[in-house]
N, CA, C and O of each residue as an XYZ file, in Angstrom:
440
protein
N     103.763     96.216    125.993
C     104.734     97.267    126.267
C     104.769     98.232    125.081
O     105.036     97.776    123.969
N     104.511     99.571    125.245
C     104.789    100.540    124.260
C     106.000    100.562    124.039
O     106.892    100.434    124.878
N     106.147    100.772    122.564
C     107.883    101.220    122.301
C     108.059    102.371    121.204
O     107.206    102.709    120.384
N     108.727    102.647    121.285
C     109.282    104.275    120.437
C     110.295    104.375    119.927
O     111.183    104.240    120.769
N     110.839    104.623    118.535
C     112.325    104.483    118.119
C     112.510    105.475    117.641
O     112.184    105.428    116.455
N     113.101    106.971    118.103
C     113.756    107.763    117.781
C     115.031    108.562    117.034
O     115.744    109.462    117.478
N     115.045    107.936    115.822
C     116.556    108.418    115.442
C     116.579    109.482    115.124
O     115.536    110.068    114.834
N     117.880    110.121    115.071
C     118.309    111.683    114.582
C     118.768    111.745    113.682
O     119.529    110.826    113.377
N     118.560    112.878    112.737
C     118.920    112.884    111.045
C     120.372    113.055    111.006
O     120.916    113.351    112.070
N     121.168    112.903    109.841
C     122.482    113.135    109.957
C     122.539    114.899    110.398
O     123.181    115.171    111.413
N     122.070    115.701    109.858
C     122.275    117.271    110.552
C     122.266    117.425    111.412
O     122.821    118.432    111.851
N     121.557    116.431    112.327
C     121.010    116.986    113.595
C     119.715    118.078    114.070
O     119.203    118.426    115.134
N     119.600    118.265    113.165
C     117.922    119.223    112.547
C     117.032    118.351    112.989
O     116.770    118.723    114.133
N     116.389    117.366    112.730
C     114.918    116.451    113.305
C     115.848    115.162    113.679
O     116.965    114.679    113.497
N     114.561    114.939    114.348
C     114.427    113.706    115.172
C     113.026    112.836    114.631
O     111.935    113.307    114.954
N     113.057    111.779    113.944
C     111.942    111.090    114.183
C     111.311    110.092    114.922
O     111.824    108.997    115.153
N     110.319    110.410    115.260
C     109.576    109.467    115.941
C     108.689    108.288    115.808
O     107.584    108.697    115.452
N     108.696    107.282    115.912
C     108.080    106.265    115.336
C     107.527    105.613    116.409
O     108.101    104.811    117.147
N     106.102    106.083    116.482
C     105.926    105.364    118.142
C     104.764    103.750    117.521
O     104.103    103.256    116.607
N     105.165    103.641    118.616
C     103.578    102.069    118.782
C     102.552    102.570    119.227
O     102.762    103.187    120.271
N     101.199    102.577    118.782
C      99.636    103.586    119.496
C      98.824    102.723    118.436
O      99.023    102.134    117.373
N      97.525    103.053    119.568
C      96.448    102.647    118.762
C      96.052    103.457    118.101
O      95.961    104.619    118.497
N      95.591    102.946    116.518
C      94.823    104.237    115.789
C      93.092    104.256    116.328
O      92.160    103.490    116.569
N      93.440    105.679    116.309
C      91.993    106.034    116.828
C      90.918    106.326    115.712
O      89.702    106.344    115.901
N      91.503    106.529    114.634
C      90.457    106.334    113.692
C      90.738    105.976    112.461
O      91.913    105.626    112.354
N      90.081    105.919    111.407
C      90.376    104.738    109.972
C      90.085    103.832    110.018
O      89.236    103.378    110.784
N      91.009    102.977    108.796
C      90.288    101.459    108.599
C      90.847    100.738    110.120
O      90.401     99.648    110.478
N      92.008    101.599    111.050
C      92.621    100.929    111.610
C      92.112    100.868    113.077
O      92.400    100.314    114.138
N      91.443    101.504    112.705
C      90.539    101.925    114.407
C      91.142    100.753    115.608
O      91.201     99.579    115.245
N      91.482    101.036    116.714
C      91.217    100.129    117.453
C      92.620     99.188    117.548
O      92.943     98.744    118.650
N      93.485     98.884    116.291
C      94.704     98.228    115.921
C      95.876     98.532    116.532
O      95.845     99.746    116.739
N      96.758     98.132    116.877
C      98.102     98.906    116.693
C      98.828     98.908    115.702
O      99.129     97.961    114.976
N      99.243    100.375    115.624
C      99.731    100.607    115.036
C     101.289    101.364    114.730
O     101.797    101.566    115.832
N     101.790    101.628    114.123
C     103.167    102.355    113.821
C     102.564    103.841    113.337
O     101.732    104.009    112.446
N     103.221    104.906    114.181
C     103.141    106.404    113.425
C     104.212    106.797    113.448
O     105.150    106.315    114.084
N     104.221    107.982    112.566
C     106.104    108.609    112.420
C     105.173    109.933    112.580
O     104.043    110.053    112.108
N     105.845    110.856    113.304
C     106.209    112.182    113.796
C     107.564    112.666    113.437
O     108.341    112.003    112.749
N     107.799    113.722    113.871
C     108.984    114.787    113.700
C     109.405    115.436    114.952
O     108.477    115.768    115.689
N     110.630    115.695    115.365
C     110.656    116.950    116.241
C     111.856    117.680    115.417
O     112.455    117.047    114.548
N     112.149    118.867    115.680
C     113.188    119.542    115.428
C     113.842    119.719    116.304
O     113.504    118.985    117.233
N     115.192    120.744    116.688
C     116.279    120.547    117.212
C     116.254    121.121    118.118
O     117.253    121.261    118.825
N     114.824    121.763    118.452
C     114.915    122.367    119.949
C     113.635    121.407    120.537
O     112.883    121.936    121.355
N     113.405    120.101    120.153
C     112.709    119.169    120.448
C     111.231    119.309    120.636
O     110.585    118.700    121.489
N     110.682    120.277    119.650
C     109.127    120.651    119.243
C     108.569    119.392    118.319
O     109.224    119.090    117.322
N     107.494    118.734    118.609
C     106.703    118.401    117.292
C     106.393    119.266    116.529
O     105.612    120.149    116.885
N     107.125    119.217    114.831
C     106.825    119.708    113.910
C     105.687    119.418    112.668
O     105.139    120.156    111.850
N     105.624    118.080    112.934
C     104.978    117.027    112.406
C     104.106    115.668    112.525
O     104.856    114.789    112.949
N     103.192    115.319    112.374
C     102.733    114.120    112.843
C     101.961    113.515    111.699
O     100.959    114.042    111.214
N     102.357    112.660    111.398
C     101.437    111.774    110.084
C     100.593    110.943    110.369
O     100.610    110.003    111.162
N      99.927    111.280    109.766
C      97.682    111.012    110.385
C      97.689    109.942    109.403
O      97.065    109.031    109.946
N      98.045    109.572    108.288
C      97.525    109.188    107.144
C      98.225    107.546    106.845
O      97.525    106.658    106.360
N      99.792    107.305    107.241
C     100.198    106.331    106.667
C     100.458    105.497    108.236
O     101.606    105.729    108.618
N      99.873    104.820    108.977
C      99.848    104.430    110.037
C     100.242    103.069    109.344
O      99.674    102.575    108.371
N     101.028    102.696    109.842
C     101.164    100.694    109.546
C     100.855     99.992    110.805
O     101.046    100.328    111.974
N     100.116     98.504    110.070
C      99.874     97.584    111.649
C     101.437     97.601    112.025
O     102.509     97.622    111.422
N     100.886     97.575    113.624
C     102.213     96.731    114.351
C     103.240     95.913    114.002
O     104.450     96.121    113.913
N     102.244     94.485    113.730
C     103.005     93.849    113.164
C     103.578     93.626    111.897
O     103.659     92.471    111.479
N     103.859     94.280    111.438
C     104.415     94.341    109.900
C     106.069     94.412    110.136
O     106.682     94.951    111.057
N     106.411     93.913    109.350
C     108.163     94.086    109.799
C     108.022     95.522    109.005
O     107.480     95.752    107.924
N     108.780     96.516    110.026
C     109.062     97.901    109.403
C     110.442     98.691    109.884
O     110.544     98.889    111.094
N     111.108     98.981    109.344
C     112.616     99.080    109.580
C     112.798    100.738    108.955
O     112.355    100.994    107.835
N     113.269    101.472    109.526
C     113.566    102.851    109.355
C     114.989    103.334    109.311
O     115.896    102.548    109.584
N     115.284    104.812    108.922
C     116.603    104.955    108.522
C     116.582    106.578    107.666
O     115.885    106.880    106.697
N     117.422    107.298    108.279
C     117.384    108.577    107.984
C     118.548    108.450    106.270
O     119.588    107.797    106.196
N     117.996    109.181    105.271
C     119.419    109.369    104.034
C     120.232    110.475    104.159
O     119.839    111.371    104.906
N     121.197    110.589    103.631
C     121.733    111.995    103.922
C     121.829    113.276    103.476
O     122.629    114.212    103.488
N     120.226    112.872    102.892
C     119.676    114.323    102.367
C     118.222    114.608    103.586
O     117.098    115.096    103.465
N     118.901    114.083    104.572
C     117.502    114.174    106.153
C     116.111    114.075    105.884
O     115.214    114.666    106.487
N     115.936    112.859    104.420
C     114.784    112.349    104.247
C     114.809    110.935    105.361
O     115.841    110.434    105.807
N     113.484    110.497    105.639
C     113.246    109.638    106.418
C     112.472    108.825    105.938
O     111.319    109.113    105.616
N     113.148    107.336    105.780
C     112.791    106.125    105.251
C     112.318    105.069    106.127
O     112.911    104.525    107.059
N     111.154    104.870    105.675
C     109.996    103.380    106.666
C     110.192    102.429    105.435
O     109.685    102.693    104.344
N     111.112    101.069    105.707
C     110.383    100.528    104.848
C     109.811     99.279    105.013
O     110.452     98.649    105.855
N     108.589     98.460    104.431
C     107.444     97.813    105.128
C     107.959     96.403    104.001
O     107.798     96.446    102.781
N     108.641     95.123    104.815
C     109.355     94.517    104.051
C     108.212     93.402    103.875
O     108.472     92.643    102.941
N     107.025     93.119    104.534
C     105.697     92.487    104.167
C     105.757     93.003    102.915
O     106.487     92.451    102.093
N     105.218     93.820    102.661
C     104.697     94.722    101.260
C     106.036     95.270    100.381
O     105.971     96.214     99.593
N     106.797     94.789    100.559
C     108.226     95.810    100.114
C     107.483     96.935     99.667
O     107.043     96.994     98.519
N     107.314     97.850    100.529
C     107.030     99.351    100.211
C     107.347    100.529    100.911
O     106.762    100.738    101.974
N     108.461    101.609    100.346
C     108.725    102.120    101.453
C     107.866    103.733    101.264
O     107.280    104.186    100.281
N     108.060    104.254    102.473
C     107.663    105.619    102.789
C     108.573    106.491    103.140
O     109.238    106.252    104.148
N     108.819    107.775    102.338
C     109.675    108.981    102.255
C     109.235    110.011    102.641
O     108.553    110.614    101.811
N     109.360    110.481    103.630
C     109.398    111.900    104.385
C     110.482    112.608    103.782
O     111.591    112.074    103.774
N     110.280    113.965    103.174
C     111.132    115.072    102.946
C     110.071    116.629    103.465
O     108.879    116.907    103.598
N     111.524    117.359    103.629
C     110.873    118.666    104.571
C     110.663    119.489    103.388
O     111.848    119.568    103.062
N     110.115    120.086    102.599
C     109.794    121.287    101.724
C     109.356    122.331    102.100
O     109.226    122.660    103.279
N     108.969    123.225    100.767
C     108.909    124.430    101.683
C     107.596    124.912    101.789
O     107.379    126.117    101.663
N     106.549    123.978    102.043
C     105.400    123.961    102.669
C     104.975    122.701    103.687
O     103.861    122.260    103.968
N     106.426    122.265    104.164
C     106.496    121.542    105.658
C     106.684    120.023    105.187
O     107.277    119.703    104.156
N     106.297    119.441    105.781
C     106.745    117.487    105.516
C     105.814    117.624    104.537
O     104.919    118.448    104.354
N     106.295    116.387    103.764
C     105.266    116.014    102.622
C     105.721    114.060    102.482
O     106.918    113.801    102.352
N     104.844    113.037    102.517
C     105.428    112.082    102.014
C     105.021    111.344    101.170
O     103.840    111.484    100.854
N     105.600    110.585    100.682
C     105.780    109.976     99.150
C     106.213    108.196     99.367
O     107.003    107.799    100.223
N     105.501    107.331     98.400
C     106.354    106.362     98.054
C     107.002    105.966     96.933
O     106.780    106.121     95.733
N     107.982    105.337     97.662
C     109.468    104.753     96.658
C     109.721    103.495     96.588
O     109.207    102.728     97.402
N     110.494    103.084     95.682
C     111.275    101.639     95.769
C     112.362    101.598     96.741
O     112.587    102.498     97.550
N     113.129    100.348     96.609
C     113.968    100.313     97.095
C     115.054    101.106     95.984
O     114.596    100.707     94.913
N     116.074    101.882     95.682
C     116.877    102.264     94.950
C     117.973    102.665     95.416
O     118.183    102.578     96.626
N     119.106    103.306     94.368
C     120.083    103.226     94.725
C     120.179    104.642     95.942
O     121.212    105.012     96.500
N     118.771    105.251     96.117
C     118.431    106.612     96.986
C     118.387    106.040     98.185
O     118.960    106.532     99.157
N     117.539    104.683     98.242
C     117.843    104.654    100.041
C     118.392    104.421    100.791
O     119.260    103.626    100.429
N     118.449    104.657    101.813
C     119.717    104.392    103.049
C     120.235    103.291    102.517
O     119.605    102.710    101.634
N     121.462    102.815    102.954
C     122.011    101.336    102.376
C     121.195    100.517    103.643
O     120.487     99.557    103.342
N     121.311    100.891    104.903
C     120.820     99.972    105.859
C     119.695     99.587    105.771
O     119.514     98.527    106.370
N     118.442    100.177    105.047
C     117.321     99.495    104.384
C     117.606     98.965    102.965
O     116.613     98.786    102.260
N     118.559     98.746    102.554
C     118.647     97.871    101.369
C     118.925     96.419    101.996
O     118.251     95.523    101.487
N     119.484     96.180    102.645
C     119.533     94.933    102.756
C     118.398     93.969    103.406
O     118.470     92.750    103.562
N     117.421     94.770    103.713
C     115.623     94.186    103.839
C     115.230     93.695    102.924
O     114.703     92.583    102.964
N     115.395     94.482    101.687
C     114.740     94.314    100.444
C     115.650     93.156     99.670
O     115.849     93.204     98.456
N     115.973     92.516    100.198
C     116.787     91.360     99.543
C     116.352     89.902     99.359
O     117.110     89.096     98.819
């Protein structure tokens, strides 16, 4: 069964998308996997991230902060992934767990 978890940022500005798909290409070819996308508020894809695909099965738990960055974090690997919008479009980054991320992904990292 495909599944998709959509939450909305606190603004209400994006929506992310975190679907289940196979990667079609990389080391992951063939796998399932986890991708995060974007829509904005008139429900366009703005965004789609090619690059940080996680297996399926990885425990991965998400969570918007309330600066409408968007937090994956991968509690196999304790490693999370930060989406922020700049002003040459999404860009993402990794972080720790700190006192920056959502609280509802802090208690993974425990």
């Amino acid at each position: 069964m495909e599944r998709d978890w959509s939450p909305v940022s606190p603004s209400g500005d994006f929506q992310a998308i975190v679907g289940n798909q196979v990667a079609q290409a990389g080391p992951l070819k063939g796998t399932k996997v986890w991708q995060v996308s974007m829509k904005n508020a008139e429900g366009e894809i703005v965004y789609i991230e090619q690059e940080s695909m996680r297996p399926w099965h990885l425990n991965n738990y998400w969570a918007w902060d309330t600066r409408d960055r968007f937090w994956v974090y991968d509690s196999d690997v304790q490693l999370c992934i930060v989406w922020e919008l700049g002003e040459e479009g999404w860009s993402r980054s990794f972080a720790e767990v700190t006192d920056e991320a959502p609280e509802s992904l802090k208690r993974f990292s425990k």
